[in-house]
C-alpha positions as CSV (number, residue, x, y, z in Angstrom):
1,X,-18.7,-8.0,7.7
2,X,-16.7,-10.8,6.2
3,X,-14.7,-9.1,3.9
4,X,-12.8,-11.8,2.8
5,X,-16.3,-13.2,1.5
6,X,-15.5,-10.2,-1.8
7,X,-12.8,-11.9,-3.1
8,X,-12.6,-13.7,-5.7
9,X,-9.7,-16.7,-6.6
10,X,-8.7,-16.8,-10.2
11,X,-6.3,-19.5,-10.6
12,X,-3.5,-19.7,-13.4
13,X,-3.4,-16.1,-13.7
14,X,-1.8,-14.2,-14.7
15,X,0.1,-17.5,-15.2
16,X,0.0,-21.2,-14.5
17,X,-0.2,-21.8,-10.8
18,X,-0.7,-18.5,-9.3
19,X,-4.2,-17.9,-7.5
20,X,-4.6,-14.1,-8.1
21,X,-6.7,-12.6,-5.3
22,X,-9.4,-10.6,-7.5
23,X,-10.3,-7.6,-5.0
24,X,-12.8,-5.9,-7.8
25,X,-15.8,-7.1,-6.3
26,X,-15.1,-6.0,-2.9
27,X,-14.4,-2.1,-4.6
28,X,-17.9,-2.6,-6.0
29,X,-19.6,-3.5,-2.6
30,X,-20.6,-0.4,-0.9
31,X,-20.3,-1.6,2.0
32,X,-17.7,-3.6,2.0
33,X,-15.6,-1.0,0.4
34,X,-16.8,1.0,3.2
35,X,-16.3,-1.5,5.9
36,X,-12.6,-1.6,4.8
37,X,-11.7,1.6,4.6
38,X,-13.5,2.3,7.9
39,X,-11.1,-0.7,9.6
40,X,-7.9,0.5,8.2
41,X,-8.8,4.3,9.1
42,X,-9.6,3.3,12.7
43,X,-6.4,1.6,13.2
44,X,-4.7,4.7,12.2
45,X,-7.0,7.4,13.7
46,X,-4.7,8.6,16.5
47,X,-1.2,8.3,14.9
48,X,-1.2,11.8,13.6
49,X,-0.8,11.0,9.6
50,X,0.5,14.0,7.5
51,X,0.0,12.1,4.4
52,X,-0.5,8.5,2.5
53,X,1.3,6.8,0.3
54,X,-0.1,4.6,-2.4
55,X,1.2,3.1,-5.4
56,X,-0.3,2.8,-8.6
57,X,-2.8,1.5,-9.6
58,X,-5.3,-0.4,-6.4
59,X,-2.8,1.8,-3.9
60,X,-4.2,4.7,-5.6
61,X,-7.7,3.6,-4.8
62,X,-7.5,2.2,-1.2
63,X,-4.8,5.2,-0.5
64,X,-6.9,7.7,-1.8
65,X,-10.0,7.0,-0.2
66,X,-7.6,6.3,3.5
67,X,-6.3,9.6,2.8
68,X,-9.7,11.4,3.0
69,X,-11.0,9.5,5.7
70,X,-7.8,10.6,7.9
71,X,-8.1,14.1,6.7
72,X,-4.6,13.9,5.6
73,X,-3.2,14.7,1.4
74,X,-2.2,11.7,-0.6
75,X,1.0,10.8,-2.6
76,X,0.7,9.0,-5.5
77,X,3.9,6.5,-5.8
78,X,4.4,6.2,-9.8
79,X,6.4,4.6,-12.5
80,X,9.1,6.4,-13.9
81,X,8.4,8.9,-16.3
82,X,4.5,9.1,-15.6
83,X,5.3,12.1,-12.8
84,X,5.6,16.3,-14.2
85,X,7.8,18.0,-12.2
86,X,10.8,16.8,-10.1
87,X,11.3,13.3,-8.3
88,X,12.9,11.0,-6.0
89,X,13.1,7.5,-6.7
90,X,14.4,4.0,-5.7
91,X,14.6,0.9,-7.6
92,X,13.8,-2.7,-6.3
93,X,14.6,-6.4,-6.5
94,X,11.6,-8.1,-8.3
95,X,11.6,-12.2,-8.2
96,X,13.0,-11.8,-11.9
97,X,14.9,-8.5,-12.1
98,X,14.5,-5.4,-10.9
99,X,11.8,-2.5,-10.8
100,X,11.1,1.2,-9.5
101,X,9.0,4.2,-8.0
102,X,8.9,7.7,-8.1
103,X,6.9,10.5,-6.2
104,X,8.0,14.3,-6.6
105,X,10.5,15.2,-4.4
106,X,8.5,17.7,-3.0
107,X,6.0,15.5,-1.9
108,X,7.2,15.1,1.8
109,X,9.2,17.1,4.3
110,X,10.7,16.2,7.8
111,X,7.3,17.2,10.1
112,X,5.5,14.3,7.5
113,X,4.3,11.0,9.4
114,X,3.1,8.8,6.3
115,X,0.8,5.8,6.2
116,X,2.1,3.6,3.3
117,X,-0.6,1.8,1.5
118,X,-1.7,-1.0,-0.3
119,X,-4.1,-3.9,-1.9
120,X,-1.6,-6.6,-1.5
121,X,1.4,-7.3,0.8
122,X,3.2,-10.4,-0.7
123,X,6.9,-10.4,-0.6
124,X,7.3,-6.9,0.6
125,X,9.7,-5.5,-1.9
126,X,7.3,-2.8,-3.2
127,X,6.4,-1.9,0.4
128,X,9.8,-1.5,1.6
129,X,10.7,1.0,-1.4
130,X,8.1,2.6,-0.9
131,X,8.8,2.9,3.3
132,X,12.4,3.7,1.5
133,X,11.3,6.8,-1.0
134,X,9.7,8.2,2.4
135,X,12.8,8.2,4.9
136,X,15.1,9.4,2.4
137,X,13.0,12.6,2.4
138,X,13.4,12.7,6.1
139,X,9.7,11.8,6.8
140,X,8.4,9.4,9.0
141,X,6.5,6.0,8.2
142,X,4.1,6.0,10.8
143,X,2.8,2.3,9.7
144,X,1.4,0.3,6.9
145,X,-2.0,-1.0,5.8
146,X,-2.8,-3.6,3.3
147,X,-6.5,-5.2,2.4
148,X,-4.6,-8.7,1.8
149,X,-1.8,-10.1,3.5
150,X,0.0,-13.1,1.6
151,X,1.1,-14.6,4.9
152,X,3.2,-17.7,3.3
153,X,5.3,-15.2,0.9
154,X,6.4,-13.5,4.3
155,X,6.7,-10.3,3.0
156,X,6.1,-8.5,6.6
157,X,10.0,-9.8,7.0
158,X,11.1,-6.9,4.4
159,X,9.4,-4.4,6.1
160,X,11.2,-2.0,9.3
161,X,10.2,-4.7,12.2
162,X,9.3,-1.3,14.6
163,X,6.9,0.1,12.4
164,X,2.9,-1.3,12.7
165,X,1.7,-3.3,9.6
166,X,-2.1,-4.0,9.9
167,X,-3.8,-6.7,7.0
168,X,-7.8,-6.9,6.9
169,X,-7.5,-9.8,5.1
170,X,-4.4,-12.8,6.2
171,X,-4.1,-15.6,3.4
172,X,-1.8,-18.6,5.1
């Protein structure tokens, strides 16, 4: 299936310039919903994931359904103040300022081999604080998985050059 036939271009949004990669009709194609999560699991099958990382809000949906599929829990990466109980968190560099995550800080422990996941890589800045939140808990990122990779932003460059980064979807 061609997945990259579900998604839709806006351009100028969410300003002028800016094609924004509309994924919502691929989440409302059984199949190709299906199809994707099916790709990304297989790439993953063997590598022995404790649990999956996703960030709110489309890393909630891809990581959740990834998550289930690889029989492992998920851990939902949040802004601050949106989690109960304890957390960990790590603020980024954003094109224009700055920005940050939190999970609890119970949500991994040393054994932990984590899939981080996510709708979009672009320039990688998310991904790498999220790869970041992990390894400071002593867990290991076992690799990353995006739908759409924004090949021209060269956000792979950010991420830990050892650690496997599969895209479904490469826009050059």
């Amino acid at each position: 299936m061609d997945l990259s036939s579900l998604i839709r271009d806006i351009p100028d949004w969410p300003k002028e310039g800016i094609v924004f990669k509309d994924i919502t009709p691929l989440l409302a194609s059984p199949e190709g919903f299906h199809a994707a999560i099916e790709k990304l699991a297989s790439e993953y099958a063997d590598a022995g994931i404790t649990k999956v990382m996703g960030a709110e809000a489309r890393g909630f949906i891809f990581g959740g359904a990834l998550a289930y599929r690889l029989g492992a829990g998920f851990v939902p990466a949040r802004k601050p103040g949106k989690l109960p109980w304890q957390t960990t968190a790590v603020t980024y560099e954003l094109e224009y300022g700055t920005d940050s995550l939190e999970v609890h800080s119970d949500s991994f422990g040393e054994g932990d081999v984590v899939l981080i996941v996510d709708d979009v890589l672009a320039t990688g800045g998310t991904a790498a604080a999220k790869a970041k939140l992990v390894t400071e808990t002593g867990a290991r990122v076992a690799g990353f998985a995006f739908l759409i990779e924004l090949d021209f932003l060269e956000g792979r460059a950010k991420l830990p050059a050892d650690v496997p980064i599969i895209s479904l979807i490469h826009i050059v």
